[in-house]
N, C-alpha and C positions, 0 to 999 in steps of 0.2 A: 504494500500500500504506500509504503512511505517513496517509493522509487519511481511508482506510479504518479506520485504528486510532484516529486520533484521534475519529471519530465514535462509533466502536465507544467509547471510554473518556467520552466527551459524553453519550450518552445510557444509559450503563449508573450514571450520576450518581442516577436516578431522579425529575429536577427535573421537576417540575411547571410546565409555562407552560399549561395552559389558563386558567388567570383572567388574567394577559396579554391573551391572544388575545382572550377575552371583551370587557375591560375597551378593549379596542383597536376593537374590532367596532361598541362602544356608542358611542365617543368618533366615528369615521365616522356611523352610523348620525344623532347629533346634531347634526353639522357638515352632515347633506345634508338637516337642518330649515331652516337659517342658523345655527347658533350657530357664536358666536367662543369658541373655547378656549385658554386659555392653560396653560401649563407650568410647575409650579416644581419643582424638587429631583426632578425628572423624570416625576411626576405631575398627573392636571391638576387645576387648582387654581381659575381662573375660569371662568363659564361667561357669554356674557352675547349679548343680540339687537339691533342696532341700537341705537335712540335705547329710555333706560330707560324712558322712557313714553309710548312709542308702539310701534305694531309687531304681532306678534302674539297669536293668542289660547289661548294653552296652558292645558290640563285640568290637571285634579288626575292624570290616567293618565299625560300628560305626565310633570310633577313626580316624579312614582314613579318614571320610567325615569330623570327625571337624577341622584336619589339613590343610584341602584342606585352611584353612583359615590361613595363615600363619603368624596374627599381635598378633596372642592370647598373653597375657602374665602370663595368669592366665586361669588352666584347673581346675576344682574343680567337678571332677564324681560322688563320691561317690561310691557303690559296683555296680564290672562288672566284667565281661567275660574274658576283655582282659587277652592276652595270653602273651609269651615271642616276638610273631612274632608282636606283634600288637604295641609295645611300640618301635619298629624303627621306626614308622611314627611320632614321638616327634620328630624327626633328623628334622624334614620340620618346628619346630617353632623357627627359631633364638631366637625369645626373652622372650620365654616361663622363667618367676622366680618361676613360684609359681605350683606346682604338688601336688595333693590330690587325691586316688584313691585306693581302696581296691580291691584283685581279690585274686579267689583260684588257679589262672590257674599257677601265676606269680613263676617263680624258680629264681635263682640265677643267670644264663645263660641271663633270661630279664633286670636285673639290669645293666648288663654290657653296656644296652641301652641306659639308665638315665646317668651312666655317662661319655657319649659323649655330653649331654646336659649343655654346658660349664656356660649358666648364670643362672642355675637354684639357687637360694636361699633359700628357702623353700620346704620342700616336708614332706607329713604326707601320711604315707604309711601303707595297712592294708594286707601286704603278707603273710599269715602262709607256704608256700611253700620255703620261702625263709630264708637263716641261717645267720651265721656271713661269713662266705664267700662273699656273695652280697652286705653286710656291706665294707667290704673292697675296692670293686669296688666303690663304691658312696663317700669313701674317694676323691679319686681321682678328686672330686667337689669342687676344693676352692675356691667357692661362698657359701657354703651351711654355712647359717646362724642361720635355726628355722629345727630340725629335728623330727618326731616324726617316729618309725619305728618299727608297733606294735610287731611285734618278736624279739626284740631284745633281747640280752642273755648278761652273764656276759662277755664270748667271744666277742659281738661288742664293749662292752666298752672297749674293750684293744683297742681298732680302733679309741676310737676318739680322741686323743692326734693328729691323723692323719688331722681331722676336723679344718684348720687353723682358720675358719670364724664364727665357732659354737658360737653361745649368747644364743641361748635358745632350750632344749632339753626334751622333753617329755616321759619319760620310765611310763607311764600308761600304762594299761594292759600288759606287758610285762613279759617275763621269767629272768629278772634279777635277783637278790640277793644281800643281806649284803655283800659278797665274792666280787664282783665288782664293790663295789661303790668305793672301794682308786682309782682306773683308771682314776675319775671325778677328782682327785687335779691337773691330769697331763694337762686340760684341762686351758688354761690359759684366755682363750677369754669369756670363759662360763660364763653368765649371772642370768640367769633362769632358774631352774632345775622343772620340772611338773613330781610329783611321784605319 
């Protein structure tokens, strides 16, 4: 009787757990792609696949369903699909900091998506599509503190004196040169240089 009442007073609460359930369905539904999820403050927070640049190949339709979850703060794909159209749906993680993700699709035009994404801090990007123009657009990020941006050229290093927040900056694999490295004195916050 008494378990009876208590239920009876539980559910006459009128709580709504279907987006729970939902939100619990998708975080399964993700994990049986391989994603690794992690948890913060009881929400999930990272989502990430094996090694960041390598692994598999996710669509922009992808991308869509792991937005639907909107607490991520941490996206780590590794190589995909996505397109320019696919990286608007980053617009739907307010507190997305941390972006990792390699694609052949991604131009210049996609970047301009990223930086409408205001707390991003981090991002290690593997676009060969993309030039020092897209460089420019991600200026426009003053959060971004850890950059790594595999095509970078001598041309984006005139762009980072633009990088108020930059501490660590990774030009591996990159088309830089001797010719652009005086650009890095003008950088006054830079910490860490990965050549």
């Amino acid at each position: 009787m008494t378990r009876f009442f208590a239920l009876a007073v539980f559910l006459s609460m009128g709580i709504d757990f279907s987006g729970i359930h939902a939100q619990e369905t998708l975080v399964d539904r993700l994990r049986k792609k391989g994603a690794v999820i992690r948890f913060k403050d009881g929400e999930p927070a990272e989502i990430s696949y094996g090694t960041i640049f390598g692994g598999g190949k996710f669509s922009d339709a992808y991308l869509k369903e792991i937005c639907q979850i909107q607490t991520w703060r941490e996206v780590l794909l590794g190589t995909t699909q996505i397109t320019n159209d696919g990286l608007k749906e980053l617009w739907n993680l307010p507190n997305l900091q941390v972006l990792a993700f390699g694609s052949d699709e991604v131009t210049d035009e996609g970047l301009k998506h990223l930086a409408k994404s205001k707390r991003l801090r981090e991002l290690r990007l593997r676009l060969p599509k993309t030039t020092h123009e897209g460089f420019k657009f991600l200026a426009d990020l003053e959060t971004i503190e850890n950059l790594e941006f595999g095509v970078c050229s001598d041309a984006c290093l005139r762009e980072l004196p633009r990088y108020r927040a930059l501490k660590f900056l990774s030009l591996s694999r990159t088309k830089v040169t001797d010719d652009g490295m005086p650009a890095l004195a003008e950088v006054k916050t830079l910490e860490k240089l990965h050549l």
